[in-house]
Phi, psi and omega in degrees: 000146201227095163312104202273152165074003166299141189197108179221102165326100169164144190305183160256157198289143170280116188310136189155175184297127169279141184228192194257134173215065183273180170250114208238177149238009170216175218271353226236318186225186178239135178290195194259341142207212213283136196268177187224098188270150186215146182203152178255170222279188216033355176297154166282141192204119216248136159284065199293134179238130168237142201268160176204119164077041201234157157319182198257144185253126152259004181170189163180200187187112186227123193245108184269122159245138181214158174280123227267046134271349162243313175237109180267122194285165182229292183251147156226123205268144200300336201202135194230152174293357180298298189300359174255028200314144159280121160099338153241119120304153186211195193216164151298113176265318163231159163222158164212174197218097153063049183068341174264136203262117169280339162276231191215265222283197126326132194240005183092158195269145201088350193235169159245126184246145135278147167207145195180150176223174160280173159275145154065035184068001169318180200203144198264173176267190205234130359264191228223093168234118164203214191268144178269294165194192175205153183242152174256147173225169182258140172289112185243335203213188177254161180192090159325344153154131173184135212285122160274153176173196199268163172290128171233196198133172197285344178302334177263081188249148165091044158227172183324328179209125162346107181041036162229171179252095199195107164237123162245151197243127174283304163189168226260324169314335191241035180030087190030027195265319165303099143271138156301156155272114178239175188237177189204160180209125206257178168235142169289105205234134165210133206209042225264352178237034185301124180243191184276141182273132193294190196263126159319126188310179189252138187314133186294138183297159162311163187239160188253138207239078205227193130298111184209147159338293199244157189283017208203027157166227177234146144285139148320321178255195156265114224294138169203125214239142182249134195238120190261194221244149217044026164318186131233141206196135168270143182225149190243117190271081170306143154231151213210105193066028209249133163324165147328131194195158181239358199202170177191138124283076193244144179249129180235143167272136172192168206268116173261008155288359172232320174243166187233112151314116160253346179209157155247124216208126149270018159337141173027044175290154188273338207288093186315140181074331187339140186198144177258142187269340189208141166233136176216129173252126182039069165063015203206128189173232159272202188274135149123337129017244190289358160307335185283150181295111169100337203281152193170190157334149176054006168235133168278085201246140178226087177255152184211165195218147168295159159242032157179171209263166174247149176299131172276137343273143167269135177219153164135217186287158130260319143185156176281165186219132142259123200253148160224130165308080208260324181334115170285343191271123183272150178093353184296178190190125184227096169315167172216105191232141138354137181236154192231122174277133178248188183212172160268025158272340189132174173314161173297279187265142179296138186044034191040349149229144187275075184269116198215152169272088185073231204241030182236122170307155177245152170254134202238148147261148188250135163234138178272220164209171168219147172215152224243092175275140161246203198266165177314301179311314224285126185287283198317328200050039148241049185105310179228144188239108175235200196279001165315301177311308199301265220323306179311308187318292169329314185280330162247029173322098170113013182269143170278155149285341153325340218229151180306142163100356181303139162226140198294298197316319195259033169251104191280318188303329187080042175237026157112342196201133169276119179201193196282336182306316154320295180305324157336278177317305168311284159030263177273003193244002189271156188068040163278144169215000000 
């Protein structure tokens, strides 16, 4: 059989650990042998395709056929944990469904390509087992048994496996000439007493991605936060009514002539486990940092992953950013927005932050925020420094940050203790607006 319009980039194969390239039904592993998935018709019934035991990977590129008259793929889901390496994250670059193509070539009706890399030439360690990706397909027929597996043919030379279209890229360096040597296990779907499945409820509206005061949820608007000008000041990166998730990838944008990121913390992440995989502040972080298109001064990026998924729906913290005020000019105004890392197929991350289950995007809405400055003095942050500041100043006079009754806002100089030198600072700033 003759893969019409194939065409897969890649070498001779490399002496090294032969791993595994199954049809799974779960995300993690390969079963022991060809597992046999079943559904009744139109339900939806998802494929995992996982690497098991493999040398170490920058990428790969794998082509799935099943008969699209009993199973019609619909979707491939973007990100698999193989692809989530710390400090190069990557992505799914290309796919195609049944011949329409987000890439080059076509891949024909029945079939699916995966195609995915690491970032900045990286290599997963060795070996190497998780998810590549996943298809979902819809239940269209009845069947006593028919095969999912791989595309093979004379289009596929120069792979992983022998006359299959089954490729893993070792690395990045040869111009796609380095392959691993795998090995591979298809799978089976049978369903001969198949009745109609009722139609599934409709998918929980999107979760909200937002800025906020405070940890435990979203502002109805969007948060504006007045800030005097050489504070520090925390702003808390909220999720607010969102499926179930183990993980996020989110990147934010601000004026780095009026604020400076100085830190980031999963203190009191809603995220069970939470551990961070990737940080990157003004360009400055884990490895691989300034390889992204646009990163720099003013962006903020975290991805970070659970050891177990959160309850639907979740709302609360994900993680804080602390801000400093480097501006002199009061009344200055800096948004805090999503910034969307792109590749040149287009964006990364969905809506520019990346919230996922497993190897499934969760779909999210994003809200920013704005922030403002004001003068040292103004305690109240409204603007004007009166006799409102004296009073906040007054009222917690001698209190430490150590001690119950401390308040950041009248402690304007920021050093820790309400005294008179705070009061000083009002003062010599009253009746500024």
């Amino acid at each position: 059989m003759v893969v019409v319009g194939l065409t897969q980039k890649a070498g001779p194969v490399q002496a090294s650990t032969v791993g595994l390239v199954c049809l799974s039904p779960r995300m993690d592993s390969c079963p022991s042998s060809p597992p046999t998935f079943t559904g009744n018709l139109t339900q939806t019934i998802t494929v995992y395709v996982v690497i098991q035991g493999s040398a170490p990977l920058w990428g790969f590129d794998v082509w799935v056929r099943a008969d699209q008259s009993v199973l019609n793929a619909t979707g491939v889901a973007n990100l698999g944990d193989v692809l989530l390496y710390p400090g190069s994250p990557g992505g799914i670059t290309t796919h195609c469904i049944n011949g329409f193509s987000a890439g080059n070539p076509p891949c024909g009706q029945g079939v699916v390509e995966g195609s995915g890399d690491l970032a900045n030439g990286a290599t997963t360690p060795n070996p190497t087992t998780g998810l590549l990706f996943s298809i979902n397909y819809k239940v269209l027929g009845k069947t006593n048994s028919t095969s999912i597996t791989f595309v093979t043919g004379t289009g596929c030379t120069s792979t992983s496996v022998s006359n299959t279209c089954v490729t893993v890229y070792s690395d990045w360096f040869n111009n796609y000439k380095d392959v691993d040597q795998e090995t591979i296990q298809t799978a089976v779907f049978s369903n001969p007493n198949a009745v109609v499945q009722p139609p599934p409820p409709p998918p929980p509206p999107p979760g909200l991605v937002c800025f906020s005061a405070v940890p435990t949820g979203c502002p109805s608007t969007p948060a504006t936060f007045v800030e005097a000008v050489g504070s520090n000041f925390t702003v808390y990166v909220d999720i607010q009514g969102s499926a179930a998730f183990n993980g996020f990838n989110i990147w934010s944008r601000y004026d780095p002539s009026i604020l400076n990121a100085t830190s980031v913390s999963l203190a009191g992440s809603i995220l069970p486990g939470a551990t961070t995989q990737f940080e990157c502040i003004n360009g400055k972080g884990s490895s691989g940092c300034k390889s992204w298109p646009g990163n720099g001064p003013g962006i903020v990026a975290l991805q970070a992953s659970g050891n177990a998924s959160t309850a639907t729906p979740t709302t609360g913290l994900l993680f804080s950013i602390t801000y400093k005020v480097i501006t002199t000019s009061v009344h200055a105004s800096s948004s805090l927005s999503s910034f969307c890392v792109t590749t040149p197929s287009g964006p990364w991350l969905l809506n520019c932050a990346g919230v996922y289950n497993g190897g499934a995007s969760v779909s999210e809405n994003v809200q920013g925020a704005t922030v403002t400055t004001t003068y040292q003095g103004d305690a109240s942050k409204d603007g004007t420094v009166n006799i409102i500041d004296l009073a906040l100043v007054g009222s917690h006079f001698g209190r430490s940050s150590s001690q119950p009754g401390y308040m950041l806002a009248a402690d304007v100089n920021q050093d820790g203790v309400i005294d008179v030198r705070d009061l000083a600072v009002v003062g010599t700033q009253f009746g500024k607006s």
